[in-house]
N, C-alpha and C positions, 0 to 999 in steps of 0.2 A: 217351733219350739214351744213348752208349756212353760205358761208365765200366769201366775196365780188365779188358775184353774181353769185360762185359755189359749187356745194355741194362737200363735201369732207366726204369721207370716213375713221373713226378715230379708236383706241383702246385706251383706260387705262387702265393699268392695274397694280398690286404691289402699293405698300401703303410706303409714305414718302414723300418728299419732290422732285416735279417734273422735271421730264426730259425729255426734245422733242428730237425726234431721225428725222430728214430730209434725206431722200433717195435721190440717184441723180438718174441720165437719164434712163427711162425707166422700172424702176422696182418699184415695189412696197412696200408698209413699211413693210409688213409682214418679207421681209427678214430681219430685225432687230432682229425678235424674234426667228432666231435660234442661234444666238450668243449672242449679247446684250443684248437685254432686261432679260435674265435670271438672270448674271452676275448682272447689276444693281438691279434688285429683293432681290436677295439676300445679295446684299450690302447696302439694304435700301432705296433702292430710288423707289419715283410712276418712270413710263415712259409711254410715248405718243404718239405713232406712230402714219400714216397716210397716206393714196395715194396723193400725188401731182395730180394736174389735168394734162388728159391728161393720167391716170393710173385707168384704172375701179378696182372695183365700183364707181370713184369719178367721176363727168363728164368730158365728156371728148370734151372739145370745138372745135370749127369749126377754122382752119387757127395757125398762125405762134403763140409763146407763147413768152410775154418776159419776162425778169429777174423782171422788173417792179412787171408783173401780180404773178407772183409766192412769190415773197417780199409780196407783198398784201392779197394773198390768206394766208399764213403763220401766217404775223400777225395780222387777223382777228381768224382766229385760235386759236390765243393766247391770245386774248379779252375776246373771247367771251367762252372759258374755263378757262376763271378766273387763268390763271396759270404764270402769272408776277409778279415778277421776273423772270425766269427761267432759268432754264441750258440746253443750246440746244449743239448736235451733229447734226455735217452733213455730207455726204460726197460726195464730187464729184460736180455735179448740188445743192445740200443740202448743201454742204458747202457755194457755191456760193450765196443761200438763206442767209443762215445765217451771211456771210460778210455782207451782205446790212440792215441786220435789224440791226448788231448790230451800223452802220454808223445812220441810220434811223431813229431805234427808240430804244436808248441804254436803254431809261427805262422797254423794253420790257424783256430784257436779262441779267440776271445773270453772266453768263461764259459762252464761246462757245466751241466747239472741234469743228476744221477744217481739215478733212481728204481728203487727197485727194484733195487739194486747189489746187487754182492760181490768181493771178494777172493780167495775160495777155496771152497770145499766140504767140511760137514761129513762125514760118515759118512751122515746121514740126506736130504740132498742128491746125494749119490754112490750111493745106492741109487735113488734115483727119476731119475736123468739112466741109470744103466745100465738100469732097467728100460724107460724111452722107448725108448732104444737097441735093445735086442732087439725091442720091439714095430715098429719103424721097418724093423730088418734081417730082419725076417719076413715084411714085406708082406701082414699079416693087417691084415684093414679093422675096427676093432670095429663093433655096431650104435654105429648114432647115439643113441637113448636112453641106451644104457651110456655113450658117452661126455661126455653132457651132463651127468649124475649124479656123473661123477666128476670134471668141472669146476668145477662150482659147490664141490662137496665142497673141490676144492685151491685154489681164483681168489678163492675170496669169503671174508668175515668173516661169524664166526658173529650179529652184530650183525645182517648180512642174511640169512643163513641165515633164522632166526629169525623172520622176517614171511614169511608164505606166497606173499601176490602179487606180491610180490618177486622171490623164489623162482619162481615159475610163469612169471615173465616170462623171467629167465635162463636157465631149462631151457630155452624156445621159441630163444633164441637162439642158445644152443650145440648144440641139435639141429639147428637150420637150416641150420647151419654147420658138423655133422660129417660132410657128404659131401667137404666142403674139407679133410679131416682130413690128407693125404697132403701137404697141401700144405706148403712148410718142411722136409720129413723131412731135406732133406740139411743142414739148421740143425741139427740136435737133435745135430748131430757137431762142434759148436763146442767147445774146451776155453780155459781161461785158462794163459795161461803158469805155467812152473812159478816158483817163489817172485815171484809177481804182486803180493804187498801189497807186498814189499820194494822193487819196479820202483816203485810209485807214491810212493815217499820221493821221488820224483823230478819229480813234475807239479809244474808252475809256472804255472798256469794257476788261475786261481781256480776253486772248487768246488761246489757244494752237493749234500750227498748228504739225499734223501730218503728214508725209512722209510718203512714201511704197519705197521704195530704185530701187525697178525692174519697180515702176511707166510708160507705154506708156503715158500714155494719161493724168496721171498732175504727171510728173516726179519730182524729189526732187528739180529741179534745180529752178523751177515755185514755190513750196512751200516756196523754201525759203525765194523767193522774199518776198511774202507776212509776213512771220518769220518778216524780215527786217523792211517791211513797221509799220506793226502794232506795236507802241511804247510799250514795256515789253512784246510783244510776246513770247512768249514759244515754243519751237521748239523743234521736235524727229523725227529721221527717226527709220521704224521698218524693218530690215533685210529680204529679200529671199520672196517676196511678191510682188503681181504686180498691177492693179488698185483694185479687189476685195481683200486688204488686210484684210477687216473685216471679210472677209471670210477665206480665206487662215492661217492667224495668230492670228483667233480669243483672244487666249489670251491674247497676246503680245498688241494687239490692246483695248480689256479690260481694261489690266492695265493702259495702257497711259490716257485712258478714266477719269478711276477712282479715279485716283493718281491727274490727275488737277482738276476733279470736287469736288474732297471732299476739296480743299482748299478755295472752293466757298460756 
């Protein structure tokens, strides 16, 4: 479907009362439906995945992408599938979506889950979004092994670290999936507004922000800010998990989901 000025590639599927699932950097929505969207299926809810642009099948545009453009693409989204109210999940980049809609346009959203949030960027965050950046603006492809290695190294908790076939599995996945590596780059140019904690004193929209406790890359200490910021925000860290906790803790992560959205 066309969603302000690009097509985006969607699913619905499960019957009830809907739910958008927003992916962050670089991956596609499909990865929702090995954990999530089941879980919700069977708890009753439709859900509604989707590729962010910048994620084939959806287009995928020319140059840098902002928070702006992806706010925009979402909620035309949400328009134009007639599905407002809604209870939206995001995580990561997805979260970051979903903060701004619900500052935006609160009448678009229901309740949100915010996994894998933040606020802002420390020093040690602002050094790994500028180093992506140059690798992005280089057009240097790394080997796939290199970048599997350094995946699991930032995505995962050392909880799984730690068990080898665990480990062996992960590697296999993210090598399989570093020739897709290009894919998203014009994502990795997403920035948060500037004094963004102080903008979300502002959301009226009910909240829940989730932690992953092994968090690199939006560690508890960033989630909580936003906890802080958002007035009656809701806040959970989930244990031995690292940025893919949707993955890693799929249940744990379920319940957090489900336990806020059924109060909405």
């Amino acid at each position: 479907m066309l969603s302000n000025g690009v097509r985006l590639a969607y699913e619905r599927s499960g019957a009830g009362e809907p739910v958008l699932f927003i992916m962050g950097s670089g991956a596609a929505g499909r990865v929702w439906t090995v954990h999530q969207t089941p879980a919700l299926h069977r708890a009753g809810f439709e859900t509604i995945t989707f590729d962010n642009r910048g994620i084939p099948p959806s287009d995928v545009p020319a140059g840098q992408y902002r928070l702006d453009d992806m706010v925009a693409d979402t909620r035309g989204l949400i328009e134009a599938l007639g599905l407002a109210p809604c209870r939206i999940v995001g995580t990561s980049l997805g979260a970051l979506i979903a903060q701004q809609l619900t500052l935006e346009s609160p009448h678009l959203v229901r309740c949100a889950v915010l996994l894998a949030t933040r606020g802002r960027s420390d020093v040690t965050r602002q050094a790994l979004t500028r180093a992506e950046r140059a690798l992005a603006a280089s057009g240097l492809q790394l080997p796939d092994a290199y970048r599997a290695a350094k995946s699991v190294l930032e995505m995962l908790s050392p909880a799984t670290l730690n068990r080898d076939a665990e480990v062996t599995s992960w590697l296999e996945v993210f090598e399989m999936s570093g020739g897709r590596s290009a894919a998203g780059r014009g994502q990795s140019w997403v920035e948060l507004p500037p004094d963004h904690l102080a903008a979300l004193r502002g959301v009226t929209v009910p909240c829940r922000v989730v932690a992953f406790a092994d968090d690199v890359i939006a560690p508890p200490h960033l989630c909580a800010e936003v906890a802080e910021a958002i007035p009656g925000c809701d806040y959970t860290v989930i244990a031995d998990c690292g940025h893919l906790g949707h993955l890693e803790r799929p249940d744990e992560v379920n319940r957090a989901i489900l336990e806020f959205i059924d109060k909405y």
